[in-house]
TISEBA-837799 format. One record per residue (C-alpha): x, y negated, z negated; residue in three letters. Coordinates in Angstrom, 3 decimals. Layout:
N
<r><px>X</px><py>Y</py><pz>Z</pz><code>ALA</code></r>
...
This chain:
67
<r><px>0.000</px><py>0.000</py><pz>0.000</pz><code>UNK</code></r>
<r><px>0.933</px><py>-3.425</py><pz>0.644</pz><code>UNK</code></r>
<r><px>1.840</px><py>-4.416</py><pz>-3.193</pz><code>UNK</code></r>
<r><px>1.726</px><py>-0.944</py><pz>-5.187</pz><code>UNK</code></r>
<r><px>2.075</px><py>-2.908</py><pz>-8.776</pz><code>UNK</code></r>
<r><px>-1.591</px><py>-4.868</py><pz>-7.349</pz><code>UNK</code></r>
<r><px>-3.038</px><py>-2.260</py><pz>-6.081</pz><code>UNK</code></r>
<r><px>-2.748</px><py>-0.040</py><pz>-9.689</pz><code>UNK</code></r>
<r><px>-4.696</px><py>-2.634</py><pz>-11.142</pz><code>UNK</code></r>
<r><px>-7.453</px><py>-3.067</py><pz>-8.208</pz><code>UNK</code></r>
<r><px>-10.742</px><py>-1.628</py><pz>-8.613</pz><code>UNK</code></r>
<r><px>-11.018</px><py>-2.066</py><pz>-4.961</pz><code>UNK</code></r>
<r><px>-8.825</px><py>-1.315</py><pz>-2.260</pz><code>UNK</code></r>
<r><px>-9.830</px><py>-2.306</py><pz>1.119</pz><code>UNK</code></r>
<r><px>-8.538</px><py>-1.277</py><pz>4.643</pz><code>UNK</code></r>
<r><px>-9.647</px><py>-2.443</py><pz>7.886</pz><code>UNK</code></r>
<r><px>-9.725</px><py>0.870</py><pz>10.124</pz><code>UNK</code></r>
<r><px>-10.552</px><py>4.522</py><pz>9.114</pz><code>UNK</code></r>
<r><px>-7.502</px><py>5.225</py><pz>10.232</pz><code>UNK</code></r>
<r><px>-5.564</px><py>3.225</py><pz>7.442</pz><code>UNK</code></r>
<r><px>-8.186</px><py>4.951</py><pz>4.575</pz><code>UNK</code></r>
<r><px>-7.164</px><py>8.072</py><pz>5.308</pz><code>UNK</code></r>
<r><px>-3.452</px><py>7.621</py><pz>5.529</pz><code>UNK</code></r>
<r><px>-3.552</px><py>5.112</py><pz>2.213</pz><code>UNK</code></r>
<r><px>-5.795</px><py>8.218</py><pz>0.611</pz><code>UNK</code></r>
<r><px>-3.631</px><py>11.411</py><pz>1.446</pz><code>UNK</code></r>
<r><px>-0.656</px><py>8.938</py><pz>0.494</pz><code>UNK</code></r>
<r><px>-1.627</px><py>7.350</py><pz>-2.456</pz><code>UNK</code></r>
<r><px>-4.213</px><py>9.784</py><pz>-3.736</pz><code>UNK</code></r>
<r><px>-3.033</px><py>9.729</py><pz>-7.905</pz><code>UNK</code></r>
<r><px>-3.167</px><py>6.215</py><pz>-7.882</pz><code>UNK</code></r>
<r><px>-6.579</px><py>5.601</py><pz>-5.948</pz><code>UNK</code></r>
<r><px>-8.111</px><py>7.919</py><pz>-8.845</pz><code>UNK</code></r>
<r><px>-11.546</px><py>5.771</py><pz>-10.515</pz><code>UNK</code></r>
<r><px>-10.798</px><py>3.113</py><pz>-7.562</pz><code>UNK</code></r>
<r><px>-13.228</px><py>2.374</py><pz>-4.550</pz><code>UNK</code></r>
<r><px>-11.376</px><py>2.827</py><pz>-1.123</pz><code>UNK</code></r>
<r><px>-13.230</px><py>0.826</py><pz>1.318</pz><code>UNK</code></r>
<r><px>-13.191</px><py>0.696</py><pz>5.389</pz><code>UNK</code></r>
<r><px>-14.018</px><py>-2.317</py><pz>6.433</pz><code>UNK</code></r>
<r><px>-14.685</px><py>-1.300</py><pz>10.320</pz><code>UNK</code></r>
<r><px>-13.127</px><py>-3.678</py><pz>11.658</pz><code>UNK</code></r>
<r><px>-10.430</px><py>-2.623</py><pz>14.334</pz><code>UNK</code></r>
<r><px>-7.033</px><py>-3.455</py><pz>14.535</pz><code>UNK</code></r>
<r><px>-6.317</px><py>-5.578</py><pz>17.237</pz><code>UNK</code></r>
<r><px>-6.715</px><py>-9.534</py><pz>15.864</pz><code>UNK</code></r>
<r><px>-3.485</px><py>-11.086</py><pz>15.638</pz><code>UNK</code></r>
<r><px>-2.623</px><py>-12.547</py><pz>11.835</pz><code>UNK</code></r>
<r><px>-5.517</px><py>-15.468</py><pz>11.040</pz><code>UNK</code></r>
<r><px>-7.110</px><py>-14.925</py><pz>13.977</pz><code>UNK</code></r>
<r><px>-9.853</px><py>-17.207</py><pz>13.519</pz><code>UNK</code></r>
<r><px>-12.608</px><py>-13.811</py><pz>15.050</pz><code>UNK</code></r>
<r><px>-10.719</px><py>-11.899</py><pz>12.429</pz><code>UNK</code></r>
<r><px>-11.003</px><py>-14.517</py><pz>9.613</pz><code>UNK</code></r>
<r><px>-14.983</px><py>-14.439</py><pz>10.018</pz><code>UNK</code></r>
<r><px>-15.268</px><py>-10.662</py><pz>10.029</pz><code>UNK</code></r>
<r><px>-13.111</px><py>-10.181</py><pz>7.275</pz><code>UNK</code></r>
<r><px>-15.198</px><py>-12.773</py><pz>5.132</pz><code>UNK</code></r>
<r><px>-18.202</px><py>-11.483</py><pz>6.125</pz><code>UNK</code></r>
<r><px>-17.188</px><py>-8.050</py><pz>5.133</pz><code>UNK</code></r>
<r><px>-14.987</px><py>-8.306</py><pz>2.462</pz><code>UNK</code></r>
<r><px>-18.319</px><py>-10.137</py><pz>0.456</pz><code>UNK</code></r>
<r><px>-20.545</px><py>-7.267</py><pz>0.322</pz><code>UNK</code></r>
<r><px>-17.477</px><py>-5.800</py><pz>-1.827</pz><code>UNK</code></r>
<r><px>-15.752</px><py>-8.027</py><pz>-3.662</pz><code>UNK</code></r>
<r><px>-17.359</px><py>-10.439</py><pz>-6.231</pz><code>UNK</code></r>
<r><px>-15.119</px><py>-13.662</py><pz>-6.834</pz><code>UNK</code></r>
């Protein structure tokens, strides 16, 4: 995972592609134990803050995250 000393204390740990939860949950499967792995559906292919990607990802991200 991206920062493994975040992600131990996440509830929630979401991914973009099925793809990515399954790798992240054969990988990391001791520390995803009590924690919500969540595919977003969104695929791959947005370069970093593209503004399409920004917008799905808040849309998304929303329904699982309360801030």
């Amino acid at each position: 995972m991206a920062n493994h000393r975040a992600s131990s204390r996440a509830d929630v740990v979401l991914v973009m592609e099925k793809s990515h939860r399954n790798k992240i949950s054969k990988r990391y499967k001791e520390q995803l134990k009590g924690k919500r792995l969540v595919c977003l559906d969104i695929p791959d292919i947005y370069a970093r803050m593209d503004p399409d990607l920004v917008k799905l990802l808040e849309a998304r991200v929303k329904r699982h995250v309360r801030f």
